[in-house]
N, CA, C and O atoms as CSV, one atom per row, in Angstrom:
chain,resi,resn,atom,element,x,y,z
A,1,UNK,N,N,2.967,1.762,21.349
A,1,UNK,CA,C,2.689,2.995,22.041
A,1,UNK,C,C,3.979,3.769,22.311
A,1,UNK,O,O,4.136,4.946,21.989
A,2,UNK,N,N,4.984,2.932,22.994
A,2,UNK,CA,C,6.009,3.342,23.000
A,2,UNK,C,C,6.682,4.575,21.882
A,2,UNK,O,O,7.273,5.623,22.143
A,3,UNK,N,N,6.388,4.077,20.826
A,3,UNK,CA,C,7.046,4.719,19.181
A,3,UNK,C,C,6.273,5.773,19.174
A,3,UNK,O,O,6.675,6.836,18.700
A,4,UNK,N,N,4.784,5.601,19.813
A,4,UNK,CA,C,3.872,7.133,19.417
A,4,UNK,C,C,4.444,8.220,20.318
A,4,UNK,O,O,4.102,9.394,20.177
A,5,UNK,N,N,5.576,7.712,21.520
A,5,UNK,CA,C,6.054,8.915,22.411
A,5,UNK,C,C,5.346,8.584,23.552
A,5,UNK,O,O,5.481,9.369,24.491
A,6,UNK,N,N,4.374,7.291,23.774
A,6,UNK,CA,C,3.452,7.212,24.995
A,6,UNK,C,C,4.632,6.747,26.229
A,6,UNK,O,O,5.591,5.981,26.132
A,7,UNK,N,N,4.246,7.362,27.133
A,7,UNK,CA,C,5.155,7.037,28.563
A,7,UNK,C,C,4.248,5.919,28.611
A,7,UNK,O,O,3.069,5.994,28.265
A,8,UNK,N,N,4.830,4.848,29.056
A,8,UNK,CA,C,4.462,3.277,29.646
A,8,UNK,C,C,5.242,2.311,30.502
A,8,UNK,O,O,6.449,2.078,30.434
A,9,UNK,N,N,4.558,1.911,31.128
A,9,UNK,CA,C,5.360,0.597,31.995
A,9,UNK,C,C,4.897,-0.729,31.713
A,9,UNK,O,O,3.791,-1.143,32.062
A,10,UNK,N,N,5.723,-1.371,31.099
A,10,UNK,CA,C,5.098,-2.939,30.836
A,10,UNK,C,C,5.291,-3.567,32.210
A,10,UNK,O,O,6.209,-3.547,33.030
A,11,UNK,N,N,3.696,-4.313,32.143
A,11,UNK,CA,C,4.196,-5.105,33.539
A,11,UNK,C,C,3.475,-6.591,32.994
A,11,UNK,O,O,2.997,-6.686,31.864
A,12,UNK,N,N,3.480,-7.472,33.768
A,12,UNK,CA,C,3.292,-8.829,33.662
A,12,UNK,C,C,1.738,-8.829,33.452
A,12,UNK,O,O,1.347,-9.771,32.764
A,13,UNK,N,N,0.948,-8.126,33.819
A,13,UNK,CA,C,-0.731,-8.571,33.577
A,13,UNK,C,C,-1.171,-7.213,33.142
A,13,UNK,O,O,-2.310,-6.801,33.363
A,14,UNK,N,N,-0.160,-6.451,32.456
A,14,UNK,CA,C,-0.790,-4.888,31.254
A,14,UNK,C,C,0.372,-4.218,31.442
A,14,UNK,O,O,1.567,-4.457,31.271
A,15,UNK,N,N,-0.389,-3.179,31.901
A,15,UNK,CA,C,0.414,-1.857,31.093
A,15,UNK,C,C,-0.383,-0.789,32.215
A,15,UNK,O,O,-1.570,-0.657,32.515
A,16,UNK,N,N,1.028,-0.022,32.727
A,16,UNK,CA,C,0.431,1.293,33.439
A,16,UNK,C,C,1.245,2.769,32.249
A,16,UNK,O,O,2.387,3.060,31.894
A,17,UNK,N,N,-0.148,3.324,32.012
A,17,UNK,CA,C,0.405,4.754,30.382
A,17,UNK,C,C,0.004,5.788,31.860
A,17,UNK,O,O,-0.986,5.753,32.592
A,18,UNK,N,N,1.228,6.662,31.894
A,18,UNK,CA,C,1.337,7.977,32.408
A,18,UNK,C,C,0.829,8.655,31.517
A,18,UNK,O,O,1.013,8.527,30.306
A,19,UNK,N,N,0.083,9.504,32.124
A,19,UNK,CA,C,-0.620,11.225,31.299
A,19,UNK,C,C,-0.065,12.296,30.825
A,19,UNK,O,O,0.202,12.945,31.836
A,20,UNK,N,N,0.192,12.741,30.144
A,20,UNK,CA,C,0.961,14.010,29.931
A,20,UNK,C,C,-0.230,15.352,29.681
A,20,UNK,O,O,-1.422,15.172,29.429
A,21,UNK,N,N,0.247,16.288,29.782
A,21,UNK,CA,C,-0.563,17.431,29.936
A,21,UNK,C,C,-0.604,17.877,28.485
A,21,UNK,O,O,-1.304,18.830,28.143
A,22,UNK,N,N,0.420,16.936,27.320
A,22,UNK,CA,C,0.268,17.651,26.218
A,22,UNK,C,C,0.033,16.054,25.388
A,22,UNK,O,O,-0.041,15.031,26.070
A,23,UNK,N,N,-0.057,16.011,24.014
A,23,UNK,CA,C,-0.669,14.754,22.740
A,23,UNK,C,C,0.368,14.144,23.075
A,23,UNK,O,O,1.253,14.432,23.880
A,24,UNK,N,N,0.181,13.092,22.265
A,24,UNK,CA,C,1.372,12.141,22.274
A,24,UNK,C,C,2.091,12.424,21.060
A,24,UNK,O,O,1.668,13.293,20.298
A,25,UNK,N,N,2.928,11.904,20.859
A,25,UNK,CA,C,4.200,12.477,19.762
A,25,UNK,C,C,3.498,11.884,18.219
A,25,UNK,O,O,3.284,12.595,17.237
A,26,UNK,N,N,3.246,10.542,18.318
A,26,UNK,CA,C,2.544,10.146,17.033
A,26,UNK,C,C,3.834,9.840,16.437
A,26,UNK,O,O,4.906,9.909,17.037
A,27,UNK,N,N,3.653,9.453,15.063
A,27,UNK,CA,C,4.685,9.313,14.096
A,27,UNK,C,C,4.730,7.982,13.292
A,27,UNK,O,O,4.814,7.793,12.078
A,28,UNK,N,N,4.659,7.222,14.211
A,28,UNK,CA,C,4.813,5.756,14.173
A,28,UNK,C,C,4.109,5.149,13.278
A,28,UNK,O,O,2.940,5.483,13.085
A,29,UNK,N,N,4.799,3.991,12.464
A,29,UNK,CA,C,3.812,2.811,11.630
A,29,UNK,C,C,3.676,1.528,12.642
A,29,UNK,O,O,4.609,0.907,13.150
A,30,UNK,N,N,2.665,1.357,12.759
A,30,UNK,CA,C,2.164,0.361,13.727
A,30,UNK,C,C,1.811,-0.937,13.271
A,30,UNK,O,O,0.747,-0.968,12.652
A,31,UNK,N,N,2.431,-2.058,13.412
A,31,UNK,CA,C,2.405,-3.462,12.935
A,31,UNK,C,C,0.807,-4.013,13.793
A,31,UNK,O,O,0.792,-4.279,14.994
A,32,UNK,N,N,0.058,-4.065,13.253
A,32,UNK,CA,C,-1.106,-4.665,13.625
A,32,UNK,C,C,-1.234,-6.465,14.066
A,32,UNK,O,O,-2.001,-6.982,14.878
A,33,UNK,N,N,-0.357,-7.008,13.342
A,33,UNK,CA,C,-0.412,-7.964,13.593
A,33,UNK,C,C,-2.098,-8.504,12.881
A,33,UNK,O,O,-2.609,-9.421,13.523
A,34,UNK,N,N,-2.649,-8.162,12.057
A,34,UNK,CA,C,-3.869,-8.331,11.843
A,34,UNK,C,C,-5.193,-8.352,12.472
A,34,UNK,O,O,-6.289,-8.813,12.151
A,35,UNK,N,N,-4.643,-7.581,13.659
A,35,UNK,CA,C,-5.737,-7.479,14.835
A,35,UNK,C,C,-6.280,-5.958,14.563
A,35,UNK,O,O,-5.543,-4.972,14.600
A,36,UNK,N,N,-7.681,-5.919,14.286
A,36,UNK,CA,C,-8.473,-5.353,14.228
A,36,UNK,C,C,-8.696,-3.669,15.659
A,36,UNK,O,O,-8.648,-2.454,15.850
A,37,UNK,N,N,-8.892,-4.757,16.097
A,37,UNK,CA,C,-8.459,-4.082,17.814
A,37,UNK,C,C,-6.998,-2.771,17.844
A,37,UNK,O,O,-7.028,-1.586,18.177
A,38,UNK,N,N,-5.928,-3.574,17.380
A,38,UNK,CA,C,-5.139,-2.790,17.389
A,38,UNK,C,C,-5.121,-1.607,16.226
A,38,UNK,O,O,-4.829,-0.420,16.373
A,39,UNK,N,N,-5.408,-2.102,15.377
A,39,UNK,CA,C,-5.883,-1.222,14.192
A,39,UNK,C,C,-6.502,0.450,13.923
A,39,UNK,O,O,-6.193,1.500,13.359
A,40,UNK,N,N,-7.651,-0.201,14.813
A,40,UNK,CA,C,-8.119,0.935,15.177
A,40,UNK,C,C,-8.012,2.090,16.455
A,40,UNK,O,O,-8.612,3.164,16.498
A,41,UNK,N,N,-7.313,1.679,17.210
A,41,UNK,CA,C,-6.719,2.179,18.539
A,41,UNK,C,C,-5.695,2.708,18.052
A,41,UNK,O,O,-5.448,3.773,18.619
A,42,UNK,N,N,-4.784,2.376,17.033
A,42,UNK,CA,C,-3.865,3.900,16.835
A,42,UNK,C,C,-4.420,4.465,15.844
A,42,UNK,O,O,-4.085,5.636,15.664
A,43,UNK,N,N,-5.269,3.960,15.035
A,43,UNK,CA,C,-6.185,5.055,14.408
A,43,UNK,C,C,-6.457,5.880,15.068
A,43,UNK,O,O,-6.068,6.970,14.650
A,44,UNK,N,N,-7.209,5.905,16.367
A,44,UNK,CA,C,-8.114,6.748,16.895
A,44,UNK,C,C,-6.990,8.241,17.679
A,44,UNK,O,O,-7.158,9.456,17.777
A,45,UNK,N,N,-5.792,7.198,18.120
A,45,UNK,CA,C,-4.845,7.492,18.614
A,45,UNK,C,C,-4.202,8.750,17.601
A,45,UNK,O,O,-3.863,9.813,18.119
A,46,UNK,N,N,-4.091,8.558,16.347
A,46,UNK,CA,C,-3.543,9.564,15.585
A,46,UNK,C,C,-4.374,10.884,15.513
A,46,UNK,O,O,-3.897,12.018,15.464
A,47,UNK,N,N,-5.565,10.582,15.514
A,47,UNK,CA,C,-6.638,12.055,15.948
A,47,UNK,C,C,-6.459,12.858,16.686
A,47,UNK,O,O,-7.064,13.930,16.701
A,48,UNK,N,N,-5.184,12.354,17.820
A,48,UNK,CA,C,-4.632,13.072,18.938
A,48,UNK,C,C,-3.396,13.625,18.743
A,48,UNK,O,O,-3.278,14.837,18.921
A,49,UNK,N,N,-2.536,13.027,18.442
A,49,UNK,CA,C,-1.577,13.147,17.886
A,49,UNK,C,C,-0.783,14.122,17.560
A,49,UNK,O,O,-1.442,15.132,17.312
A,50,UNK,N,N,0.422,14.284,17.441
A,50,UNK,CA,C,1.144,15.878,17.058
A,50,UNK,C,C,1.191,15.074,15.716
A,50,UNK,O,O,0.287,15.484,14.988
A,51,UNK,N,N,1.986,13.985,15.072
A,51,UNK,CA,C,2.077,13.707,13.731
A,51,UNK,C,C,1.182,12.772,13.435
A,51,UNK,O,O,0.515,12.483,14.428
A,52,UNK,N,N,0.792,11.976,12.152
A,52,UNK,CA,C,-0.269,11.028,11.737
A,52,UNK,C,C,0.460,9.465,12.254
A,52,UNK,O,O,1.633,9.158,12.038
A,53,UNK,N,N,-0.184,8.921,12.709
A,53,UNK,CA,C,0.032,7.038,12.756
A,53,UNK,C,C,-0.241,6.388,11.713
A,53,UNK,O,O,-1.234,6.531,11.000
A,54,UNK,N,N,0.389,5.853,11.621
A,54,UNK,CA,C,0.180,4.817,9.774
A,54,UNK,C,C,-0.091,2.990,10.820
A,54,UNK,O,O,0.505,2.599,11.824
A,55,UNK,N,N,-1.084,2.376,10.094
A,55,UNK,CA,C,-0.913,1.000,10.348
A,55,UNK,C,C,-0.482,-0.042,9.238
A,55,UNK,O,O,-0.869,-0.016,8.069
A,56,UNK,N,N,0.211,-0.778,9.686
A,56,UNK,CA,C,0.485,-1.475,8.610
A,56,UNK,C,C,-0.593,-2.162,7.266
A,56,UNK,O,O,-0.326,-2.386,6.086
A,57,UNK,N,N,-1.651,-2.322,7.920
A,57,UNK,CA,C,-2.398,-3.171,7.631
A,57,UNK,C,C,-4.074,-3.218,8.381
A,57,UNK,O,O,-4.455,-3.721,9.438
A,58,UNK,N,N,-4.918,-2.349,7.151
A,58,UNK,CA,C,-5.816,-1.980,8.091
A,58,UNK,C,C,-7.054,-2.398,7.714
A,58,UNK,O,O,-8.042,-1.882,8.239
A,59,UNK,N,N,-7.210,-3.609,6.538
A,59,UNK,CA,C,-8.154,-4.347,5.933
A,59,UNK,C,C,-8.998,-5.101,7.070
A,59,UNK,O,O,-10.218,-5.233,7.171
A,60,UNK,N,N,-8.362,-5.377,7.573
A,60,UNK,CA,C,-9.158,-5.911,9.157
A,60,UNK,C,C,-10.449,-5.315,9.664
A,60,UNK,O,O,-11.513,-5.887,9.904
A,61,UNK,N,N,-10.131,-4.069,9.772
A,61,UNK,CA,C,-11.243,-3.343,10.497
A,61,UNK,C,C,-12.529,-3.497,10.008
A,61,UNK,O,O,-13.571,-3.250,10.613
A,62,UNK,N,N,-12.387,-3.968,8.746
A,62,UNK,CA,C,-14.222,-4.304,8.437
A,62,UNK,C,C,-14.357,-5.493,9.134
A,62,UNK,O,O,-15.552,-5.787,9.143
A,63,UNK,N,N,-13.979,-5.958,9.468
A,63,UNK,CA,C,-14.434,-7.270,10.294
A,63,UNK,C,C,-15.203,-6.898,11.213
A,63,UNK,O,O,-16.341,-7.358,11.309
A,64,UNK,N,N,-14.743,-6.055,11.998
A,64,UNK,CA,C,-15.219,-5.951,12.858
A,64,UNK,C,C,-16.754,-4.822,13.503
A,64,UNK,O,O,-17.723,-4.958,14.248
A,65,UNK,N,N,-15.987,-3.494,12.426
A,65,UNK,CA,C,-16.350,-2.098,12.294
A,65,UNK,C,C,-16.688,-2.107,11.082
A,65,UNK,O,O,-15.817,-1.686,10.319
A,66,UNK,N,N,-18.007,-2.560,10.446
A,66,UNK,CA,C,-18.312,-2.324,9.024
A,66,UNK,C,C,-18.046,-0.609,8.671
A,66,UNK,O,O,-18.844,0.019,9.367
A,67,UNK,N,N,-17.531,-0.032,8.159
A,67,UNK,CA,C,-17.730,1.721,7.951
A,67,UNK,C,C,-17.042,2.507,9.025
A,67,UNK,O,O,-17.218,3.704,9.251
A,68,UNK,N,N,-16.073,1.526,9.791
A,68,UNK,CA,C,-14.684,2.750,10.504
A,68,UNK,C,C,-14.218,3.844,9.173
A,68,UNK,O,O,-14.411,5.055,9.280
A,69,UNK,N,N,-13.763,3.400,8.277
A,69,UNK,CA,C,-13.030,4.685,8.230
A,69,UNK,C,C,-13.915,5.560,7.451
A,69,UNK,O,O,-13.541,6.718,7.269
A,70,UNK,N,N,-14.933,5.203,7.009
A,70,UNK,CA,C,-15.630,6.233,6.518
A,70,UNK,C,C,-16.130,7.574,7.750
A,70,UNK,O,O,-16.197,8.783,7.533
A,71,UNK,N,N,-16.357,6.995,8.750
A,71,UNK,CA,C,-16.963,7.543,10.183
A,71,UNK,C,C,-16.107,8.161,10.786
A,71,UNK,O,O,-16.375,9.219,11.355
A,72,UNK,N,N,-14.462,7.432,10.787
A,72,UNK,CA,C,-13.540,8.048,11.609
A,72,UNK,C,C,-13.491,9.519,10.477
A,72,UNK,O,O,-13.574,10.672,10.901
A,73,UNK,N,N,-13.339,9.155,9.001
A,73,UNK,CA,C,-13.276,10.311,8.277
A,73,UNK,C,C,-13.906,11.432,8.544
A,73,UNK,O,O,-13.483,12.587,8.596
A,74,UNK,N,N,-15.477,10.770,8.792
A,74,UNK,CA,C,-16.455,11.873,9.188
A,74,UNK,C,C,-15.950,12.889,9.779
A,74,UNK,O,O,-16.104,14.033,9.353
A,75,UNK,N,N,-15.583,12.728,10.361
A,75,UNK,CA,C,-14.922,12.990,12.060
A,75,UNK,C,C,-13.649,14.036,11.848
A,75,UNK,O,O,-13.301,14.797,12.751
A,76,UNK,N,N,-13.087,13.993,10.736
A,76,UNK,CA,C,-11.682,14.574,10.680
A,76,UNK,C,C,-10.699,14.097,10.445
A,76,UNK,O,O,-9.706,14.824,10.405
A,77,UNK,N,N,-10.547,12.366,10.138
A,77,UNK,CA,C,-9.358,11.567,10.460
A,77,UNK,C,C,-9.081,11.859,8.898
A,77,UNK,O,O,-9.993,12.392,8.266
A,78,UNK,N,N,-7.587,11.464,8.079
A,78,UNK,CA,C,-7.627,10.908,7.143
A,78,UNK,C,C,-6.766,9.880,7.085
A,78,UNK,O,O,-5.568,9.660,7.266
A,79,UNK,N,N,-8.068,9.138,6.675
A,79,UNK,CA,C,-7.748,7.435,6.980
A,79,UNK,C,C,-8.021,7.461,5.648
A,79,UNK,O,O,-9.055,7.997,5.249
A,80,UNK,N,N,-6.787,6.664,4.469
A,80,UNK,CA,C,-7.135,6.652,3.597
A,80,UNK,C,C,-6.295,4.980,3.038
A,80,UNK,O,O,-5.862,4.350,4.003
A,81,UNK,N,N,-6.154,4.560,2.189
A,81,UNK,CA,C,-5.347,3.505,1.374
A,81,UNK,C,C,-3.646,4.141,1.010
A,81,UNK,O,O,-3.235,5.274,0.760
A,82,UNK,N,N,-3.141,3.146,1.098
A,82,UNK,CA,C,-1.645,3.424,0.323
A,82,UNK,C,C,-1.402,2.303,-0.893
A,82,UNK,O,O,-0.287,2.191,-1.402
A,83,UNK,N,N,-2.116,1.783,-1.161
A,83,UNK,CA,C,-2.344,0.655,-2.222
A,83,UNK,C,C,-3.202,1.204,-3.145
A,83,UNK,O,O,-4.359,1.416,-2.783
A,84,UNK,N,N,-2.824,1.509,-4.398
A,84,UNK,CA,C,-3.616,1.792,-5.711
A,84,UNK,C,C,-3.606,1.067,-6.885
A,84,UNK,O,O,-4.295,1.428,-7.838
């Protein structure tokens, strides 16, 4: 979050994210760690965004979300492959 420009405070049992009156900066490639969860949370996160979020690794999300990115697409996102 940090890298997307998000104001945050790490604390021992989470995280307190201050609001800003304007997007978050975006930019960032985001290491998923293969978590699904995270995956799609800066996905969703880049919809907001001043620049696009890239994840490292976003094969996951069918696990969980059969048809995220077709839906997030719906929607406006472009969520697409970098592997051809």
């Amino acid at each position: 979050m940090k890298a997307c420009g998000v104001n945050l405070e790490e604390r021992e049992d989470g995280l307190i994210i201050h609001g800003r009156a304007v997007p978050p900066k975006g930019g960032a490639v985001v290491k998923t760690h293969l978590d699904h969860r995270i995956a799609m949370s800066f996905l969703v996160m880049g919809m907001g965004s001043e620049d696009p979020v890239t994840v490292d690794d976003g094969s996951v999300m069918e696990t969980s979300f059969p048809g995220f990115t077709e839906l997030m697409n719906s929607l406006g996102a472009k969520i697409g492959s970098t592997i051809d």
